[in-house]
Structure formats: C-alpha cells, structure tokens
C-alpha positions as CSV (number, residue, x, y, z in Angstrom):
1,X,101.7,95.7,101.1
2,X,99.7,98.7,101.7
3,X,97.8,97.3,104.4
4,X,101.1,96.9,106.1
5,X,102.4,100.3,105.3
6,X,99.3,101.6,106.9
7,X,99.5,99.9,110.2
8,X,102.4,98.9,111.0
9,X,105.7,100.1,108.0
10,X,108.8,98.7,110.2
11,X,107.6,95.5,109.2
12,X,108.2,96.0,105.3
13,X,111.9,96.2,106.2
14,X,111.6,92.1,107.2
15,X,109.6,91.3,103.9
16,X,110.6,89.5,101.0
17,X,108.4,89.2,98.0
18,X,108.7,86.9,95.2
19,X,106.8,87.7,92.0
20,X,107.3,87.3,88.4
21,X,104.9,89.9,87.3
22,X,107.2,92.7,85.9
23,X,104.7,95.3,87.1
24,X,104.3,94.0,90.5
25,X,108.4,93.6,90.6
26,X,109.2,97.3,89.4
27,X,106.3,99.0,91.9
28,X,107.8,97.2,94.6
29,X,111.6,97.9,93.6
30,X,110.5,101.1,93.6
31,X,109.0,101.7,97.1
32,X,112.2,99.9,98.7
33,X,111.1,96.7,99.0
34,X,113.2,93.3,99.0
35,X,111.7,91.5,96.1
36,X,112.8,88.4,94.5
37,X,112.1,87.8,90.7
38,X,110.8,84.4,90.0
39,X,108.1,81.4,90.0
40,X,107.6,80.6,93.7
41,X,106.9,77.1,92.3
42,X,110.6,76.7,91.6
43,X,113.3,75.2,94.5
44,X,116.0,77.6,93.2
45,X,113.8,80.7,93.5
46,X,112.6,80.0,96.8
47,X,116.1,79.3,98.3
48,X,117.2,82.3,96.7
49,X,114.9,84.7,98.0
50,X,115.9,82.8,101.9
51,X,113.1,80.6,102.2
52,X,115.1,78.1,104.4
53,X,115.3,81.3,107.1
54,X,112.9,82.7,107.2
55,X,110.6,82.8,110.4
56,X,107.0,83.0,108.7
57,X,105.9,82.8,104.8
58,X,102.7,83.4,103.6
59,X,101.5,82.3,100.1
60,X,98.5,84.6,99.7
61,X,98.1,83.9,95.8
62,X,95.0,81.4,95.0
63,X,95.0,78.4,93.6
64,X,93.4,80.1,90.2
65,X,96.0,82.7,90.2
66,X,99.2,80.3,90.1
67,X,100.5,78.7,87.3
68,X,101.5,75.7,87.4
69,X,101.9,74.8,91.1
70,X,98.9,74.9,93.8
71,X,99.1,76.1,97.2
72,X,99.1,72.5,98.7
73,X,102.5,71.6,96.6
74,X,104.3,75.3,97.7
75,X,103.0,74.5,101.6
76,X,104.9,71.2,101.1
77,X,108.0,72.6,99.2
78,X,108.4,75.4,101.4
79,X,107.8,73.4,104.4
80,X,110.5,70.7,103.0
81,X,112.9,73.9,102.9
82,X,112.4,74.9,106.3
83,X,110.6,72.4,109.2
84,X,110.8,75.3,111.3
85,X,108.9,78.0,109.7
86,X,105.0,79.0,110.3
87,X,103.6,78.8,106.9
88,X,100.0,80.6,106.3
89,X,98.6,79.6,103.3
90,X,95.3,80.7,101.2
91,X,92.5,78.5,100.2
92,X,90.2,79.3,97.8
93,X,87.7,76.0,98.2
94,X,87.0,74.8,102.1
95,X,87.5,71.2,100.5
96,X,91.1,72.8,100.7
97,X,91.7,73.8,103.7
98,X,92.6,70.4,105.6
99,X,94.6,69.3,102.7
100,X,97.1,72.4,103.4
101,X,96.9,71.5,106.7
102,X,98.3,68.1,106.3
103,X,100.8,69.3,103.7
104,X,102.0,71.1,106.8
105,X,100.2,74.9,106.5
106,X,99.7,76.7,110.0
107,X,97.2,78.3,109.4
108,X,94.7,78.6,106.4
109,X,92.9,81.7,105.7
110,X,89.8,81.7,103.2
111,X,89.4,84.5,101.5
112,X,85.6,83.7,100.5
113,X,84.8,83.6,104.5
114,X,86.5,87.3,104.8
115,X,84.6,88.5,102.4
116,X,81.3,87.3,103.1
117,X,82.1,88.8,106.8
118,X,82.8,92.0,105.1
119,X,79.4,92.1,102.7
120,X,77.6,91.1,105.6
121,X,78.3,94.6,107.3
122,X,77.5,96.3,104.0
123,X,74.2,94.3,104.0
124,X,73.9,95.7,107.7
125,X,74.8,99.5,107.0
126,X,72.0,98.8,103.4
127,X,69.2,97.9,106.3
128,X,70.0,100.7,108.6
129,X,69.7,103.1,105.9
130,X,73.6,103.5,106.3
131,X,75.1,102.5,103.0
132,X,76.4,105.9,101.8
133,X,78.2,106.0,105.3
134,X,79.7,102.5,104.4
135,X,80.4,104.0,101.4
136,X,82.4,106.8,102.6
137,X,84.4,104.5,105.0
138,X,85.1,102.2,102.2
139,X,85.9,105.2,100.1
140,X,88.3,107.0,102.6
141,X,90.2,103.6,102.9
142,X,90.8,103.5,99.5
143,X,92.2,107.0,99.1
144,X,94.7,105.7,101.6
145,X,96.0,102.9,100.2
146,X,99.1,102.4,97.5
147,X,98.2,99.2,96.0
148,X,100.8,97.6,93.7
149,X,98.1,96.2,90.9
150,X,95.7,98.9,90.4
C-alpha cells in the first residue's frame, strides 16, 4: 500500500484488502482503508469483500505465505467468481507460472525476477564504486514509505 500512496493515493479509495492478520487489519483500518477480515481461500470471504465486481484483483501473497490454499486454487476460485475480471497473480517458482496461467491468471509476476533486476543494479552501483549512493537512494525511499508489517 505505500507504494501506492506514494505514486498515485486516489487509487486507495478503489482498494479492497482482505487479510486475517489482526495487525495488518488494524493498520489498515486505521489509515482509511476498505479492508475485509478473512481467509481469501474461503468463497464466503471473497464474495463478501465484492470479488464478483470487481474490475482487477491481485493476489500478491506467495505460495509459502498462504495457508492452506495456493495461488493456482485462489486464481481459479476468484476467476469462477468473476469471468470478467483481470486477475494478476504471484509466483514464487517459474515451474508456476503457466499453471496460473491456465487456471485463468492474466498476468504472473515473479517476485524472484524483480529482485534479481533490482540486485543487479546494486551489483552495478558496487563496481562503479557507487554503493553508498545506492545506499542513500535505497535509504531515502525507505524514510518515505508507511509500510503496514514493519
């Protein structure tokens, strides 16, 4: 979420979250956000937070994170739920990736390949003798940023 409230707030006012992490619930609450309290592996919870309406849902909690569910099953409940919807799911394993495809995903993003993107340019700025300017970037983002789990 603070990625969002950094670049672009208006959005936040179309978001729904559904978490059952009392921390992650109560932070959330508390900045004004629409959250839904709940196991996003469960029918009832995702109908109740509007699931079957909405325009795009993202399931950006791995595979290692969820409890029993996977991201292939929530891709092909949320996409039995609503046909209509562009669904972006996360894959932790590229073996992964066509199999949320074909359970009806959008599009796949893989957090690994992000990452290795980023470290790249921190290997970069390391040979160029600019890692305490990488650093301070990296540093000056963070200040920035509210995150919800600390």
């Amino acid at each position: 979420m603070s990625e969002i409230e950094l670049r672009n707030p208006s959005i936040l006012e179309q978001i729904t979250v559904i978490d059952f992490n009392p921390v992650v619930f109560r932070t959330l609450s508390d900045r004004g956000m629409h959250v839904v309290y709940g196991d996003i592996s469960n029918v009832d919870t995702l109908l109740h937070a509007g699931v079957g309406k909405s325009e795009l849902i993202i399931l950006s909690i791995p595979n290692s994170l969820l409890k029993g569910a996977d991201n292939e099953k929530l891709v092909r409940h949320v996409r039995s739920l609503n046909p209509t919807a562009r669904i972006v799911a996360t894959a932790e394993l590229l073996s992964d990736v066509d199999d949320l495809y074909e359970a009806g995903a959008d599009y796949v993003t893989v957090t690994r390949l992000s990452d290795a993107h980023h470290l790249f340019k921190v290997i970069e700025a390391a040979q160029a003798g600019l890692l305490e300017d990488k650093r301070a970037e990296t540093d000056a983002l963070l200040a920035e940023r509210r995150e919800v789990l600390p």
